[in-house]
C-alpha positions, -999 to +999 in steps of 0.1 A: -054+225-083-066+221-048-037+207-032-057+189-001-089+180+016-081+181+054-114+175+083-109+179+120-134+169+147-128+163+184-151+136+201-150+122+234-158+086+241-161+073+278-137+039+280-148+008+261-151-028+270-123-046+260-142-066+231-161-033+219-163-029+187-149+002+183-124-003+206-110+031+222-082+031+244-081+071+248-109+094+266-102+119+238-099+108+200-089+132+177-105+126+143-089+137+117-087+131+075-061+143+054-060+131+013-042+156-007-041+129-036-066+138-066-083+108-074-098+096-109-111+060-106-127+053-146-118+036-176-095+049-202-085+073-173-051+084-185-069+098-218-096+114-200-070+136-175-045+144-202-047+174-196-044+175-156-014+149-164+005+171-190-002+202-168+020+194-141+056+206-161+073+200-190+095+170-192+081+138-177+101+108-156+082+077-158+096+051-128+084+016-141+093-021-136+112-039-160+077-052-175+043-044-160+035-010-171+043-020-210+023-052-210-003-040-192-006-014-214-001+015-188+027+028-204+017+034-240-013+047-227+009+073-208+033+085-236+008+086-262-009+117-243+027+131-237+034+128-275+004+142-288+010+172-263+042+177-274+060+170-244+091+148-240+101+125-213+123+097-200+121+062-187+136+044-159+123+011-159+151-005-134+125-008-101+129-037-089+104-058-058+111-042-028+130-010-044+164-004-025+179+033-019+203+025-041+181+021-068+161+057-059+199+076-065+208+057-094+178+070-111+182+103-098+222+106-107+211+100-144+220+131-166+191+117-185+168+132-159+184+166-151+152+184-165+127+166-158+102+184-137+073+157-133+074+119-124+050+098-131+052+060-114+036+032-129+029-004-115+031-023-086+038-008-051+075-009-056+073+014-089+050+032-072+071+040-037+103+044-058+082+073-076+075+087-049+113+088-032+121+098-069+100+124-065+116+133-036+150+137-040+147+153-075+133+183-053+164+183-033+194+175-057+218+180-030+205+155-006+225+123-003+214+088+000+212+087+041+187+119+036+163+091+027+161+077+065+169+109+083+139+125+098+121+141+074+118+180+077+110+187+037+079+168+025+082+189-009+090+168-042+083+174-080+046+169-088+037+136-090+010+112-106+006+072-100-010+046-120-013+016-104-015-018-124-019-038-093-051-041-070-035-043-032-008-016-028-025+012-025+004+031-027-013+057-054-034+071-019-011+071+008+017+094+012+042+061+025+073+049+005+087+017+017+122+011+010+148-013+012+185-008+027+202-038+016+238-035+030+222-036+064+189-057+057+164-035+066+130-026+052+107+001+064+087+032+053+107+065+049+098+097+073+084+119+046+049+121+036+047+119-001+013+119-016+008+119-054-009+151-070-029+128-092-038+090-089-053+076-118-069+041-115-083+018-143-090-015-142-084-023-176-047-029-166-053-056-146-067-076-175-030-088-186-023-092-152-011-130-141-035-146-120-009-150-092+000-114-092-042-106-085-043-132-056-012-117-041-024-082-044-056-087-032-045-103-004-030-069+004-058-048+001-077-073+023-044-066+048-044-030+049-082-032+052-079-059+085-051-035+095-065-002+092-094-012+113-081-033+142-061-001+152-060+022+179-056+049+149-090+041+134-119+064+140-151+068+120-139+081+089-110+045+087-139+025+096-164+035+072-134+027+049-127-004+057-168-017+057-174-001+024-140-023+013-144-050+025-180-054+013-162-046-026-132-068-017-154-094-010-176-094-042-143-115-059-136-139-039-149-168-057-132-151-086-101-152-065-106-185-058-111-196-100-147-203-096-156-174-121-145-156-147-132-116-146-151-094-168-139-056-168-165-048-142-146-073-116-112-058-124-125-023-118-140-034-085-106-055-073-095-019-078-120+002-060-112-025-028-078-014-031-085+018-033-104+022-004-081+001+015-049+027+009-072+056+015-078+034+050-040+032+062-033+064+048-054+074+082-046+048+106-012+033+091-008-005+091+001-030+124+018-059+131+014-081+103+032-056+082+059-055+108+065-089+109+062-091+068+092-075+061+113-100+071+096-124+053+103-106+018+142-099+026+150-132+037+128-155+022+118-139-013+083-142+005+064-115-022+049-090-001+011-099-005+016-133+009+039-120+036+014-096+053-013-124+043+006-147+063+000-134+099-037-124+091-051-150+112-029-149+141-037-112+146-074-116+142-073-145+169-057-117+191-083-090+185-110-077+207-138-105+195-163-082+184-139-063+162-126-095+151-162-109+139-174-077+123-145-079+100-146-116+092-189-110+087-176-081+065-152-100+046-174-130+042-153-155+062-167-178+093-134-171+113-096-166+114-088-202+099-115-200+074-099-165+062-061-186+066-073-216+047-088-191+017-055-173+019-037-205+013-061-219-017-055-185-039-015-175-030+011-204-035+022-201+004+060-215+013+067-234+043+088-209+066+113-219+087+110-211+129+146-189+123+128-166+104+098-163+120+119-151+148+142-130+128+104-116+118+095-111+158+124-096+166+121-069+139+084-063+153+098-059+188+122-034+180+092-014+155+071-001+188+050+021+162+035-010+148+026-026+182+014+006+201-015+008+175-029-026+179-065-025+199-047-055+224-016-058+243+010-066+215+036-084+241+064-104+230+039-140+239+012-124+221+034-119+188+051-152+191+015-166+187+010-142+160+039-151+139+034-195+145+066-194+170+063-226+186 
């Protein structure tokens, strides 16, 4: 199997206007695009790449949520192709939203999974990031729990496929697991690169899906497509991306909004938008919004699609103008508050308190990763407008 597609090029820019559109801080950009992931995007997918699936070792370890990946049908799919191949495998369906370290060693301390060679992860982004630590530490049984946020030296982990059943994370083309360290209340993506062998997409499992769950996931995608883009990261390969998503992305608003109804074409294109926006911050990463989100989730339950969806606006407002309008024209949206008062029509949005908007800033101040990328000066007055601190 070819394990990675990897393209280099070296371009030189002379230094652009503040409001370019392109804006490039550097007199050298390094372009680069790496997506080791092999990607099948059709219906019925997990039939059609049996083989692929049952290839990659003997004994399988399918990382689920409590429910998604059996109503959605994901899961039957999946161990009817092990069956008929002969092949056994075990469950652990104990993910929960915003999957804790905790949870990644109490599914690798089970004797139920001592030889399995494979995992497969199925769901939402948290299945799908817990998979992927899974993954991980299976490769390297003598690693303990605080290996998980040590700098990461060994990207190696058991071969690995995702399924998503969600359209926004992403999570099944980018080699990011974001977990959660409870005792100390922190959230953040762990130092190892982890990208699947095989992501299999279908958008037949978002059919089952609740409405709430689509708006919330979508509003994702359109996050890590806003994201990728208004980055110092981005380059032409992020950027053509992000316009080819958010053209697809936009095609459901007005089903987002409950003015039509889905068909299985419209599910498979929610999930091409997401696609294309994780193969987008798997090259440029994701900025402040995302910084600031994690806050949100830990202290106020916020789920993470309204979270990043939450500070959308504010860090459009703050971007170079021309970047700012080429995304909104992209998108389909007039301006900042016409993208914020969409936002709040399709997500049920809480009221958020100023303490944890600050508690939010304060964790973006100490992340400088997330505001060195951003194509403005991210200062602490700039993020307080970002995250509505009065």
């Amino acid at each position: 199997m070819q394990k990675s597609i990897v393209i280099y090029r070296v371009c030189r820019f002379t230094q652009a206007r503040e409001d370019s559109r392109f804006f490039i801080s550097q007199e050298e950009n390094a372009m680069k695009f790496y997506m080791p992931a092999r990607l099948y995007e059709e219906s019925d997918v997990v039939a059609k790449h049996a083989k692929e699936i049952t290839a990659l070792g003997k004994k399988a370890l399918i990382v689920t949520g409590a429910h998604s990946a059996k109503k959605t049908g994901a899961q039957a799919d999946l161990t009817e192709i092990l069956s008929d191949a002969g092949m056994d495998y075990e469950i652990f369906d104990q993910v929960e939203e915003n999957p804790s370290t905790r949870t990644i060693m109490q599914a690798c301390r089970s004797a139920d999974v001592a030889d399995c060679d494979f995992v497969v992860g199925i769901g939402g982004g948290s299945p799908l990031d817990a998979a992927k630590a899974i993954a991980l530490m299976l490769a390297h049984p003598n690693w303990k729990e605080e290996k998980l946020y040590q700098n990461g030296q060994d990207n190696s982990h058991l071969p690995l496929v995702c399924i998503p059943t969600t359209c926004g994370t992403g999570s099944e083309l980018t080699g990011v697991s974001v977990l959660t360290r409870r005792e100390q209340g922190l959230k953040g993506s762990i130092p190892y690169v982890l990208f699947p062998d095989l992501a299999l997409v279908d958008g037949k499992y978002l059919a089952k899906a609740p409405k709430r769950l689509i708006a919330n996931t979508a509003t994702d995608a359109l996050a890590h497509l806003i994201e990728a883009y208004a980055n110092t990261g981005a380059d032409d390969y992020t950027r053509m991306l992000v316009d080819r998503g958010l053209e697809v992305w936009a095609e459901s608003k007005n089903f987002l909004l409950g003015l039509e109804e889905a068909d299985d074409a419209r599910y498979s294109r929610l999930m091409l938008a997401s696609s294309l926006a994780g193969m987008s911050i798997a090259q440029a990463g994701t900025t402040v919004p995302h910084g600031l989100s994690y806050n949100l989730t830990l202290e106020a339950q916020i789920p993470h699609g309204i979270a990043v969806g939450y500070f959308q606006a504010g860090y459009l407002r703050e971007c170079p103008a021309q970047m700012r309008d080429h995304l909104l024209e992209k998108a389909g949206f007039a301006s900042p508050g016409d993208l914020d008062a969409f936002f709040r029509q399709i997500c049920q949005v809480p009221q958020v308190s100023q303490e944890v908007l600050a508690h939010c800033l304060t964790a973006v101040m100490n992340t400088p990763a997330k505001r060195e990328i951003c194509p403005f000066d991210a200062n602490e007055q700039v993020l307080r407008r970002i995250a509505g601190l009065k």
